[in-house]
N, CA, C and O atoms as CSV, one atom per row, in Angstrom:
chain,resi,resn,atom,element,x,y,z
A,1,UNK,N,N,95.012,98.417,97.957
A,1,UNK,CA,C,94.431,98.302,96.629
A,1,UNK,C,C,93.468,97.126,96.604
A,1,UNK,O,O,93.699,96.034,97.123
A,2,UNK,N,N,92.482,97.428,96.016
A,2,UNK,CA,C,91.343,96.289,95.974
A,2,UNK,C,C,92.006,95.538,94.761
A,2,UNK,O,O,92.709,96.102,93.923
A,3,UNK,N,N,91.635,93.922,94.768
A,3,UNK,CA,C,91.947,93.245,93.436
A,3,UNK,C,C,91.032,93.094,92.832
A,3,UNK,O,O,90.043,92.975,93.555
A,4,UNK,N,N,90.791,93.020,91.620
A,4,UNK,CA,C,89.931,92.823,90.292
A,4,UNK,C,C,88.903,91.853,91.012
A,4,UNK,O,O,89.397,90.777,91.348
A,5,UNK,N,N,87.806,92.005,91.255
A,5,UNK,CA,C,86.274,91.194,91.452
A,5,UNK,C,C,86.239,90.916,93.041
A,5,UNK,O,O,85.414,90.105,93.459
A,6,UNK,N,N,87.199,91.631,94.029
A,6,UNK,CA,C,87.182,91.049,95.345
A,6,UNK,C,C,86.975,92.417,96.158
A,6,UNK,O,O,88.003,93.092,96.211
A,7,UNK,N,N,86.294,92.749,96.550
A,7,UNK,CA,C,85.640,93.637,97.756
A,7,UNK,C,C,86.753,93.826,98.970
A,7,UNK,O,O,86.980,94.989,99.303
A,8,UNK,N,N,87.367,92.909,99.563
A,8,UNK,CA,C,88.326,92.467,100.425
A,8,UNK,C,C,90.195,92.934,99.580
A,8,UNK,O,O,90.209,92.924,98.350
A,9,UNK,N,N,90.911,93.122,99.970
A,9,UNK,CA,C,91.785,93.564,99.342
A,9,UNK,C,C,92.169,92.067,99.334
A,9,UNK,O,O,91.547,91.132,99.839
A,10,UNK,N,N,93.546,92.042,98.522
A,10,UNK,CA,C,94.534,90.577,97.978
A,10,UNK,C,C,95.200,90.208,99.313
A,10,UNK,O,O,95.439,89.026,99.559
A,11,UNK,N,N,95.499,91.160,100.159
A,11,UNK,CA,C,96.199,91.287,101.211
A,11,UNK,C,C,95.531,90.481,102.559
A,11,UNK,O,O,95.946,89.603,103.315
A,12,UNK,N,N,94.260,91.269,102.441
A,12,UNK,CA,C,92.996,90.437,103.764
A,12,UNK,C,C,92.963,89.374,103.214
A,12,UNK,O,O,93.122,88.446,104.007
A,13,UNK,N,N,92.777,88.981,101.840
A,13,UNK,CA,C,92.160,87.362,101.772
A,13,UNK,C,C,93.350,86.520,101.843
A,13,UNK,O,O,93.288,85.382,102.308
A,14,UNK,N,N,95.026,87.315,101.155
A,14,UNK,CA,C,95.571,86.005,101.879
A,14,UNK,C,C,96.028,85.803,103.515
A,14,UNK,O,O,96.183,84.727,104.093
A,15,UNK,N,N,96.141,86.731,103.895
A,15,UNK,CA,C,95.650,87.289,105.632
A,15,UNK,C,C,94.828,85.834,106.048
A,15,UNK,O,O,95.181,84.769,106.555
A,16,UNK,N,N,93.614,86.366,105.574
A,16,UNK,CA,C,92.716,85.366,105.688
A,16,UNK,C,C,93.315,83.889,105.751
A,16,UNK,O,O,93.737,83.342,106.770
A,17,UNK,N,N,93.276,83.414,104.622
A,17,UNK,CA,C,93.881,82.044,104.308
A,17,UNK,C,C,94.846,81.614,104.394
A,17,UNK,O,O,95.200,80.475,104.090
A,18,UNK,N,N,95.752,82.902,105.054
A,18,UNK,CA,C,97.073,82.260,105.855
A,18,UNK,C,C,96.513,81.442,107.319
A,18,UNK,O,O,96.762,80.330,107.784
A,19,UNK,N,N,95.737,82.458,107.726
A,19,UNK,CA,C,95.019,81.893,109.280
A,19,UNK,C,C,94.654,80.141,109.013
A,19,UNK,O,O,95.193,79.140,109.486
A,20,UNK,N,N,93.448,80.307,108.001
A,20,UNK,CA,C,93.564,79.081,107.924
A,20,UNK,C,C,94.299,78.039,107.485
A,20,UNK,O,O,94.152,76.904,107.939
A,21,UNK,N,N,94.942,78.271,106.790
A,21,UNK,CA,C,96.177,76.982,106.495
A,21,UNK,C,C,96.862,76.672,107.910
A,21,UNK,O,O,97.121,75.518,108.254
A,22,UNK,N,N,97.119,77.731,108.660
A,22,UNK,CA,C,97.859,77.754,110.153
A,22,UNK,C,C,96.693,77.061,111.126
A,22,UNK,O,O,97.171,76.490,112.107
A,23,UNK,N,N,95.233,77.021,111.008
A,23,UNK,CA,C,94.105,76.250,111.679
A,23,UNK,C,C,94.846,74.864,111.058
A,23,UNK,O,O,95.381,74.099,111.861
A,24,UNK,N,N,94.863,74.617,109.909
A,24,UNK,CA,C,94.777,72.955,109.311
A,24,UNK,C,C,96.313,72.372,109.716
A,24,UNK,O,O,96.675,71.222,109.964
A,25,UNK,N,N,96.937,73.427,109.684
A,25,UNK,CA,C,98.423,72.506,110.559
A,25,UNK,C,C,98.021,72.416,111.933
A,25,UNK,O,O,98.538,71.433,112.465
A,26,UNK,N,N,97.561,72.834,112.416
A,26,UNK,CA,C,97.134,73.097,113.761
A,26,UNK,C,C,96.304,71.536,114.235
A,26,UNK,O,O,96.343,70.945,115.315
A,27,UNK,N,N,95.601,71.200,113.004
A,27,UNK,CA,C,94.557,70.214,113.439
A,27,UNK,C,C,95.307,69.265,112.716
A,27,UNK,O,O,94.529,68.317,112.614
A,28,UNK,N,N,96.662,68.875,111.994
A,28,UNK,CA,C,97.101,67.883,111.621
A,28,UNK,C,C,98.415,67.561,112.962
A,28,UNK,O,O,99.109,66.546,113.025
A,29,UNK,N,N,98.444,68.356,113.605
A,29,UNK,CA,C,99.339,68.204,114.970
A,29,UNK,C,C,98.228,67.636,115.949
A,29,UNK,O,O,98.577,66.562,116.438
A,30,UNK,N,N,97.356,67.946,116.238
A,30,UNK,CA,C,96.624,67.292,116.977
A,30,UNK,C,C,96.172,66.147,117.036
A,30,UNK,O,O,95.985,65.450,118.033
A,31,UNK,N,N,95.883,65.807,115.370
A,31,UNK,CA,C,96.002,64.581,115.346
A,31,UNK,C,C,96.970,63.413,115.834
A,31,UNK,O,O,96.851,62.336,116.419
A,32,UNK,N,N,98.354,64.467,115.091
A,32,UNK,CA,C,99.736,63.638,115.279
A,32,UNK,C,C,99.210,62.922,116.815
A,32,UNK,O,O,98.719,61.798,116.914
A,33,UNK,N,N,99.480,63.985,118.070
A,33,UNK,CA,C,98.996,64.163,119.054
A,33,UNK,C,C,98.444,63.500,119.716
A,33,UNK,O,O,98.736,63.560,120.910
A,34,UNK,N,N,97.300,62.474,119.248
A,34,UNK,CA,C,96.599,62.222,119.590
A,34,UNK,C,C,95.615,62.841,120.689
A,34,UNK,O,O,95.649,62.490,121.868
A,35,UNK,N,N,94.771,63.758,120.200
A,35,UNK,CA,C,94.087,65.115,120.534
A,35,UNK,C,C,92.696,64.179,120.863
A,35,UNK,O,O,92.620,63.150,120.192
A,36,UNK,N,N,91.480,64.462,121.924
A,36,UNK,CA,C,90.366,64.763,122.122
A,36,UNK,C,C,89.482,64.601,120.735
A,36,UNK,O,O,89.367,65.597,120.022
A,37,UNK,N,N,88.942,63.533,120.398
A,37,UNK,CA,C,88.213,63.565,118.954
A,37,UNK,C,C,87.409,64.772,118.522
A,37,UNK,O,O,87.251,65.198,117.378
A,38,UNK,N,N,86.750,65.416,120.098
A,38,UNK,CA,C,85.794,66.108,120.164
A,38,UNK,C,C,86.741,67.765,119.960
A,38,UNK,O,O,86.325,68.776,119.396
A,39,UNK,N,N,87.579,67.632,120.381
A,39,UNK,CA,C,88.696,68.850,120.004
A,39,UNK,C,C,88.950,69.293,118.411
A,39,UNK,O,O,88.792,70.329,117.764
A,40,UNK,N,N,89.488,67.775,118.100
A,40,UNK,CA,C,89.868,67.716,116.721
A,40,UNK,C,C,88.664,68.629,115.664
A,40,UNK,O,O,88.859,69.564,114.887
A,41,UNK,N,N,87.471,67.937,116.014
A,41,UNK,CA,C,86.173,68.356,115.145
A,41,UNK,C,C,86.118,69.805,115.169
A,41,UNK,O,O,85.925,70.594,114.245
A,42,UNK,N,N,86.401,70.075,116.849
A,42,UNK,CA,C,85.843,71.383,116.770
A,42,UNK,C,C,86.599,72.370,115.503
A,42,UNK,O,O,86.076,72.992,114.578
A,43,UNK,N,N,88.517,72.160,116.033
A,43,UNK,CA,C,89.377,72.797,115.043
A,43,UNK,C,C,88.880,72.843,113.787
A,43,UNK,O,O,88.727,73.879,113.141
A,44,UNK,N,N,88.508,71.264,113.262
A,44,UNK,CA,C,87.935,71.645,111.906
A,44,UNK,C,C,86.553,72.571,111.329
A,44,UNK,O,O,86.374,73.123,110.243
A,45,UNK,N,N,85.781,72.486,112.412
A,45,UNK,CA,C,84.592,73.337,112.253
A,45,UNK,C,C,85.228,75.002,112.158
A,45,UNK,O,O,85.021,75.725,111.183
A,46,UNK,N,N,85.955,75.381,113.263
A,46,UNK,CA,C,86.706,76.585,112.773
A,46,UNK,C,C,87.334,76.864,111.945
A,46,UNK,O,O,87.650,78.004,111.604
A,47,UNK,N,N,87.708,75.595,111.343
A,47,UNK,CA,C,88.651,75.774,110.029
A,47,UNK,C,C,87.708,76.100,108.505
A,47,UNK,O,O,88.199,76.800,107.619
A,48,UNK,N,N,86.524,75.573,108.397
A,48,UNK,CA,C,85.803,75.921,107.843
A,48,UNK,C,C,84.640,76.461,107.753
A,48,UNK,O,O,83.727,76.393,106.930
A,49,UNK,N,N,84.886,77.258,109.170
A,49,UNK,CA,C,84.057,78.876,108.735
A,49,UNK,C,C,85.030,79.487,108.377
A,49,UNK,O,O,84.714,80.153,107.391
A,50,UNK,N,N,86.683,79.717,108.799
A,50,UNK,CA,C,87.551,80.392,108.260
A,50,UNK,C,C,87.377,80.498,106.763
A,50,UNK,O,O,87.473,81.577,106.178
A,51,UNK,N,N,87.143,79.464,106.216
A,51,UNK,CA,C,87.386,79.475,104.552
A,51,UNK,C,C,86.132,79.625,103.974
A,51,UNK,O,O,86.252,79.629,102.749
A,52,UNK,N,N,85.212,79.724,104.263
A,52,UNK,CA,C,83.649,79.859,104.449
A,52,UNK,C,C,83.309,81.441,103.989
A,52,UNK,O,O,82.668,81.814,103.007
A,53,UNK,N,N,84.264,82.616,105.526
A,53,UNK,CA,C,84.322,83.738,104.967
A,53,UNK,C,C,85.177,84.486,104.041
A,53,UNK,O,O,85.058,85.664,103.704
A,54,UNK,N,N,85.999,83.683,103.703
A,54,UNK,CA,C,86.857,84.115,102.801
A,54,UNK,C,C,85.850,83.826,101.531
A,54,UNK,O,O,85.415,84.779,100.884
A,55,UNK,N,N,85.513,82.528,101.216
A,55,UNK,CA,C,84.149,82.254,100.108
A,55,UNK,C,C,83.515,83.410,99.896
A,55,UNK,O,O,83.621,83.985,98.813
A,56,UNK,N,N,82.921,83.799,100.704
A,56,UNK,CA,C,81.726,84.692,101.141
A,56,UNK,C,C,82.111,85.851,100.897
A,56,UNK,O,O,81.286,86.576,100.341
A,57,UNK,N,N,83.131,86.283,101.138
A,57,UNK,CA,C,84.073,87.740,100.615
A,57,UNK,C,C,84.082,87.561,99.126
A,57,UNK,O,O,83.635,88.542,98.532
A,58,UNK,N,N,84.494,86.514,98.327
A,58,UNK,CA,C,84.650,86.068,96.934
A,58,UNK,C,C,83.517,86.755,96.460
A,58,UNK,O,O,83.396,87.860,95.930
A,59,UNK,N,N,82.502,85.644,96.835
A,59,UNK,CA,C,80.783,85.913,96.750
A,59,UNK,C,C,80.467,86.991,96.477
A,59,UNK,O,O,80.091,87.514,95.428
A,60,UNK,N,N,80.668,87.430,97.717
A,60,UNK,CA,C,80.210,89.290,97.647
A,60,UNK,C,C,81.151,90.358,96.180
A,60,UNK,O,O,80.645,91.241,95.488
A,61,UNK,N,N,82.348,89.919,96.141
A,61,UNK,CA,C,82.840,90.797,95.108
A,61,UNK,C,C,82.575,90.702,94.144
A,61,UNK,O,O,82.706,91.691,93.423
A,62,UNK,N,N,81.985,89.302,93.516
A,62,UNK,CA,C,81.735,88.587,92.599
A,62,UNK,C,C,80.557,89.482,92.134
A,62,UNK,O,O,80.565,90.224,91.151
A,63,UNK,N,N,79.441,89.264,93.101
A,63,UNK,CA,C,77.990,89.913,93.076
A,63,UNK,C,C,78.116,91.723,92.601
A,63,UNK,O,O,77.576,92.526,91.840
A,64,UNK,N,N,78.997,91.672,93.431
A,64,UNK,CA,C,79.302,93.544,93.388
A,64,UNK,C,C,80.049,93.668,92.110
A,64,UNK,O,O,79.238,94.290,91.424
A,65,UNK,N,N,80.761,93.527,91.600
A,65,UNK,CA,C,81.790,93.781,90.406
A,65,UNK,C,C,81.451,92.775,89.302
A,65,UNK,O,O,81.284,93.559,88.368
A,66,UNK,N,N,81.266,91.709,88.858
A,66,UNK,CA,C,81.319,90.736,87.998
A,66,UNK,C,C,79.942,91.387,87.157
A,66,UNK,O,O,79.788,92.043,86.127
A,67,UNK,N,N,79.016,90.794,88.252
A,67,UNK,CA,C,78.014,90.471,87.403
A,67,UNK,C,C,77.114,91.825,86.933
A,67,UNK,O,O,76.028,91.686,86.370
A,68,UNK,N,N,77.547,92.813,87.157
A,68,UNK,CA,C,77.685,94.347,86.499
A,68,UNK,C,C,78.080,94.689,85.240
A,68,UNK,O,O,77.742,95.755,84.724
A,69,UNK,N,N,78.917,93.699,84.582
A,69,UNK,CA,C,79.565,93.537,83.187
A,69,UNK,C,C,81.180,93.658,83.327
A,69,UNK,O,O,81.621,93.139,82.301
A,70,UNK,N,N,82.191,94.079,84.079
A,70,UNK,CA,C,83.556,94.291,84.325
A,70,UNK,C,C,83.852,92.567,84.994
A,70,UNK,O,O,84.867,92.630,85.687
A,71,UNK,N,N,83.441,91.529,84.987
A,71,UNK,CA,C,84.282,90.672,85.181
A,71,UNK,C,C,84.892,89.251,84.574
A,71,UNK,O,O,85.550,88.371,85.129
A,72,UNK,N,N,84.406,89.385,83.202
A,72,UNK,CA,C,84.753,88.605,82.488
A,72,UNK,C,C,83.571,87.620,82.058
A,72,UNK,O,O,83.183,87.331,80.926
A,73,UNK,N,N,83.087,87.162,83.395
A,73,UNK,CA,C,82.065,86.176,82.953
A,73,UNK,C,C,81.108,86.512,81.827
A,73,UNK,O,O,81.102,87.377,80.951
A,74,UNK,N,N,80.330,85.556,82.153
A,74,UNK,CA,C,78.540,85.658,81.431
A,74,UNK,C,C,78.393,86.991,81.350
A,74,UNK,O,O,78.888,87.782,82.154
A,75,UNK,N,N,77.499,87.383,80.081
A,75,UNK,CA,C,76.757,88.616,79.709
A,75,UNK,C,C,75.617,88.708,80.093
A,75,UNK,O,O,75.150,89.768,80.510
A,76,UNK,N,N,74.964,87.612,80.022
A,76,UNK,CA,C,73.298,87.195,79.841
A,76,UNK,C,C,72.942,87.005,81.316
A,76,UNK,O,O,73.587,86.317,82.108
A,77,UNK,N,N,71.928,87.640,81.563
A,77,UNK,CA,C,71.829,88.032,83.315
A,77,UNK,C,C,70.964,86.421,83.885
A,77,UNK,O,O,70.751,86.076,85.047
A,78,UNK,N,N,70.722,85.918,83.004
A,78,UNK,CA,C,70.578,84.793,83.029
A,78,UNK,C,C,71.433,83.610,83.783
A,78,UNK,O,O,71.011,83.001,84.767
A,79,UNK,N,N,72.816,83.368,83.102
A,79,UNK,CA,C,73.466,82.353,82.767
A,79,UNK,C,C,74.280,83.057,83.811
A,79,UNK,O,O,74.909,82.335,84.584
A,80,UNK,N,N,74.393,84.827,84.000
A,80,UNK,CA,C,74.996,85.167,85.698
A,80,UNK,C,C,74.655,84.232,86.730
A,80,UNK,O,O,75.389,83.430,87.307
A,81,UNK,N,N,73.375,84.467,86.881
A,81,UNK,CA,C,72.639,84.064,88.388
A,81,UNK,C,C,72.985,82.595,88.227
A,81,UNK,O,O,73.359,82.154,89.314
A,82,UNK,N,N,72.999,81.695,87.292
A,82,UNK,CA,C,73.054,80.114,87.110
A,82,UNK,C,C,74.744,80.226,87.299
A,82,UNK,O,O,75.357,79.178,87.500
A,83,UNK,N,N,75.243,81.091,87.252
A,83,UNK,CA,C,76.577,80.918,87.059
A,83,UNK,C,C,76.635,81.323,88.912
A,83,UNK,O,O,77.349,80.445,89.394
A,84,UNK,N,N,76.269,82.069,89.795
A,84,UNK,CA,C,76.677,82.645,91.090
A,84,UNK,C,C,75.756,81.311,91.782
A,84,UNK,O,O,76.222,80.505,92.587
A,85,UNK,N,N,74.647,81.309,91.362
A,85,UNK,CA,C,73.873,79.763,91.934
A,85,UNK,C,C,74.552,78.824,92.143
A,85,UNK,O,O,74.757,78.228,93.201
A,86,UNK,N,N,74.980,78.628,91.010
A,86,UNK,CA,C,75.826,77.304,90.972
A,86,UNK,C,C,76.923,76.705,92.396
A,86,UNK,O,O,77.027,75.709,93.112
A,87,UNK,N,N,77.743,78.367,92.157
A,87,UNK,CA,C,78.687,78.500,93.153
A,87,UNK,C,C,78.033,78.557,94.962
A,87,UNK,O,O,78.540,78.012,95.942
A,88,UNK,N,N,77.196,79.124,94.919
A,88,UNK,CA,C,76.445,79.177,96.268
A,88,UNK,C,C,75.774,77.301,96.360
A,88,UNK,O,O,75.799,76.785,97.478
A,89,UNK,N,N,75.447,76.789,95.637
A,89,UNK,CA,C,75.067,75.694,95.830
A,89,UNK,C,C,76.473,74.634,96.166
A,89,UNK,O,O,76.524,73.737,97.007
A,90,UNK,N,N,77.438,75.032,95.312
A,90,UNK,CA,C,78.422,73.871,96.003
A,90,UNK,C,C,79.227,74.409,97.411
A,90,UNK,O,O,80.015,73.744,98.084
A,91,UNK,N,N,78.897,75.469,97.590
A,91,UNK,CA,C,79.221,76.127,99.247
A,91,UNK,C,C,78.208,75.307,100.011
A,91,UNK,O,O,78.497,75.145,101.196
A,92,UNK,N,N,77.389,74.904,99.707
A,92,UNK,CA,C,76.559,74.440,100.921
A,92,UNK,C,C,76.169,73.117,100.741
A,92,UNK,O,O,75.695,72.660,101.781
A,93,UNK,N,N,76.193,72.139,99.593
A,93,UNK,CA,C,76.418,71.178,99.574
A,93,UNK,C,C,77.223,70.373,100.269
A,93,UNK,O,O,77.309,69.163,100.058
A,94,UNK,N,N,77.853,70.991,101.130
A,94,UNK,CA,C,79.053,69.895,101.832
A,94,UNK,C,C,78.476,68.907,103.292
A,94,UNK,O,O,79.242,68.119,103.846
């Protein structure tokens, strides 16, 4: 079953974000560890594309279902795009 505004079923995305929570223990043992600095980074770089495409799945359902009129938000196709902007801008702000 697809969930309300997500393209990805409830199931894949917490699928998804189980993986990564299991990346971020992963890279808080390494630390413990005392791991390769250059190791450590990498884990985290995988750790956030993991959550990156899960975003990006959001994104997409958002785009596909929401802003069509079925998702609660904004009406005004306007204050949509400032409203999905917004969100794409603090994805890449980091």
């Amino acid at each position: 079953m697809t969930t309300r505004g997500y393209t990805a079923s409830k199931d894949q995305l917490l699928g998804r974000l189980a993986r990564a929570e299991g990346q971020i223990r992963g890279i808080s043992k390494m630390v413990e560890d005392d791991r390769y600095c250059m190791d450590v980074l990498s884990q985290i770089n995988a750790a956030r594309n993991a959550l990156d495409k899960v975003a990006l799945g959001l994104l997409d359902g958002h785009a596909r279902h929401c802003l069509i009129g079925d998702g609660g938000g904004p009406t005004d196709p306007d204050e949509q795009v400032d409203e999905l902007m917004g969100a794409v801008g603090r994805m890449l702000s980091r």
